[in-house]
N, C-alpha and C positions, 0 to 999 in steps of 0.2 A: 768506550771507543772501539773498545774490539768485537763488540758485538753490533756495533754500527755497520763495522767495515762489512762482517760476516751477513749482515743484512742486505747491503747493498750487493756485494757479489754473489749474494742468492737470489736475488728480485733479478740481475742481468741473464742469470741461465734459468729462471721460471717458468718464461713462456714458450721458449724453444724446448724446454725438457719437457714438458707434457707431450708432445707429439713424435717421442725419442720410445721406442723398447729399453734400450739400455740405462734410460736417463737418473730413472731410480736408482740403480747403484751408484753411478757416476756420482748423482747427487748425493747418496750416502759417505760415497770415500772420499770427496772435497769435505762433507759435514765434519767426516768422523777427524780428517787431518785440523780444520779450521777450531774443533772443537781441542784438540791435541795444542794448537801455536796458542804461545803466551806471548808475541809480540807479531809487530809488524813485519817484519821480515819473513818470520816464520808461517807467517800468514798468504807473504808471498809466496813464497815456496811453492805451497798447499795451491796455489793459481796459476804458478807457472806446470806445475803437475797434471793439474787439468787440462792447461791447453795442449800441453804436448800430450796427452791422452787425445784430446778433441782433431789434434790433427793427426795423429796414427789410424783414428775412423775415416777420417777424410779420405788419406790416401786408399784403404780400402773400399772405401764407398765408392770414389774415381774410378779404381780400376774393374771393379763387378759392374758397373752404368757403362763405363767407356767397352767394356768386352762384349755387354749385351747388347751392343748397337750393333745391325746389322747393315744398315740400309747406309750405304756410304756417306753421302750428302748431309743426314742428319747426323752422323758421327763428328763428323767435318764444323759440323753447327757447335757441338757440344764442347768440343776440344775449343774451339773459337769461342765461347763463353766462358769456360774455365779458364782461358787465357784473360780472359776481360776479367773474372774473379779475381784471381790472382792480383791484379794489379791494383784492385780496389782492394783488398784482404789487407796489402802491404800499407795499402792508404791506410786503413780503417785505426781508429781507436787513438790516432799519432795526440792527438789533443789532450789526452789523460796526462801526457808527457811534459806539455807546456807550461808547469807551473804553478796552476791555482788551485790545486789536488793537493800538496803537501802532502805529507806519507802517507796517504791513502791510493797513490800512483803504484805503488807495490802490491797490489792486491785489484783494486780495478783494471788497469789496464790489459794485464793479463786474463781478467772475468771477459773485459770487451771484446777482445778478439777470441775467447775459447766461443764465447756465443755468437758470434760471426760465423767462425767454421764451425758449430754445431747447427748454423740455420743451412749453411748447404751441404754437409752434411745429411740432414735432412731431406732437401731438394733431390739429392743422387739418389739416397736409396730410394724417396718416392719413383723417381726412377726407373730404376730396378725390379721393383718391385709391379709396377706397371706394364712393364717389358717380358718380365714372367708370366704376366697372365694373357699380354695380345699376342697372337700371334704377329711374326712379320714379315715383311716382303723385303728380302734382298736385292738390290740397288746394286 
């Protein structure tokens, strides 16, 4: 069972971790924790750990995109998106919750939403990254 679970909340952050620098450790220190839990719980642990890792990038990620915005109107767009985020983030994953998951809610849920905020995540520093190499025009 608990190498199910460890399966499944490694397939959830697989395909968003390949397109991540950091993803490889990341991916390492969930392994090294998941391989450490000898129960469920422990297992959560190990996935609420990640996500609140996966969202301390986030905020970084927001604030290096949202600073490199120059051009008013597109900043304006960006923050109006991340508000639209947000409101789906808080949506996103609620059904892991609802019952037919039995202990394995403790360990996916938390997988659901760190790979949520590791796809944008992703999206910012693309971003960012994009933003350091054009130049731009201030608005």
């Amino acid at each position: 069972m608990k190498r199910i679970i460890l399966a499944i909340g490694l397939a959830l952050i697989a395909v968003p971790a390949m397109a991540q620098p950091h993803a490889k450790e990341e991916d390492t220190a969930l392994k090294a924790c998941m391989d450490k839990a000898d129960d469920n719980a422990a297992m959560g642990k190990c996935a609420v750990a990640y996500a609140k890792r996966q969202e301390a990038a986030l905020t970084k990620a927001w604030k290096r995109a949202y600073s490199l915005m120059d051009n008013k109107d597109a900043k304006k767009a960006l923050l109006d998106e991340q508000r639209a985020w947000v409101k789906f983030k808080d949506k996103a994953c609620s059904f892991w919750n609802k019952g037919d998951f039995g202990s394995q809610i403790v360990v996916t849920g938390p997988m659901c939403l760190a790979n949520i905020v590791k796809n944008r995540v992703d999206q910012l520093n693309e971003i960012s990254d994009t933003l350091n190499r054009e130049p731009t025009s201030g608005n």
